[in-house]
C-alpha positions as CSV (number, residue, x, y, z in Angstrom):
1,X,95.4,91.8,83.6
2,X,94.0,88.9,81.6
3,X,94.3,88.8,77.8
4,X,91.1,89.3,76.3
5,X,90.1,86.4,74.2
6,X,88.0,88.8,71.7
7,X,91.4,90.9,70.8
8,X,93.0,89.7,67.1
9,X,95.8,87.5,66.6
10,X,98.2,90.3,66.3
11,X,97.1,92.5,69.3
12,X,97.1,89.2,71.7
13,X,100.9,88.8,70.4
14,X,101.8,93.1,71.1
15,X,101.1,91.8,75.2
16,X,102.9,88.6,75.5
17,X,106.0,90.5,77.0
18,X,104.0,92.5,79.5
19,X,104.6,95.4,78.5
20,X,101.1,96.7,76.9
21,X,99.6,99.0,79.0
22,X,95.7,98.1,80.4
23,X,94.0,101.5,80.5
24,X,90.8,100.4,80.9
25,X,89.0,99.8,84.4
26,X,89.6,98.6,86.9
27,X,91.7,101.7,88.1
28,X,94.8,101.7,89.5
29,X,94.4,104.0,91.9
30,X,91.5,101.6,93.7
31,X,92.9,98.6,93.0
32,X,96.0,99.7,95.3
33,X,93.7,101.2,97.9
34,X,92.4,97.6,98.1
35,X,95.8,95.9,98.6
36,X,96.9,98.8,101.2
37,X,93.8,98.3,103.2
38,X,94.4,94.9,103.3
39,X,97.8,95.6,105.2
40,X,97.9,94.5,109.1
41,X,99.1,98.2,110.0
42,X,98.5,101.3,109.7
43,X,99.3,102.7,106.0
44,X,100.5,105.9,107.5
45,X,104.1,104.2,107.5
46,X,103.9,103.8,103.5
47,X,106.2,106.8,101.7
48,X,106.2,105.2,97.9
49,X,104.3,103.0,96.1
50,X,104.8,101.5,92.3
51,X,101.9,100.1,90.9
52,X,101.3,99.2,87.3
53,X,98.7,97.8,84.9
54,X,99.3,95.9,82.1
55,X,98.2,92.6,80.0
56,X,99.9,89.5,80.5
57,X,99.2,85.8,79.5
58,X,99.9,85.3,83.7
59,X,97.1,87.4,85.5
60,X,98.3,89.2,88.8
61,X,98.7,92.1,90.5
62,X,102.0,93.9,91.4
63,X,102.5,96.6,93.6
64,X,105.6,97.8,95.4
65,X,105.5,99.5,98.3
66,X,108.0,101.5,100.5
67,X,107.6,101.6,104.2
68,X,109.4,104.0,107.0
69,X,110.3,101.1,109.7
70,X,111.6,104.1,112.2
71,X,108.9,103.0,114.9
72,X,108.5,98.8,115.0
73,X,105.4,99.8,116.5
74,X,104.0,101.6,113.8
75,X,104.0,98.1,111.8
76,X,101.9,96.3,114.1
């Protein structure tokens, strides 16, 4: 999540190294709904996911996700 430009000096510097939580919204929970949704097949096949929310001074999202490839079919 972006850096908010409001925050002080010394907070901006505690989330250079991406490790500062974000636990305001948007939720994590919907923002990987939205990504998983956006997969071409059916999210049945999906066993883990690892998502996480936190400041950086490069905005992105990261979620890891674990899929069961025991049908080829299921992934189309």
């Amino acid at each position: 999540m972006p850096i908010p430009k409001s925050y002080t000096k010394k907070k901006k510097a505690l989330m250079q190294d991406e490790t500062y939580a974000h636990t305001n919204k948007p939720d994590i929970d919907n923002m990987a709904k939205f990504y998983l949704d956006c997969f071409p097949f059916d999210d049945k096949v999906i066993y883990k996911i690892k998502a996480r929310k936190f400041y950086s001074p490069r905005s992105r999202v990261e979620i890891t996700v674990s899929v069961k490839k025991d049908n080829p079919n299921d992934l189309q």
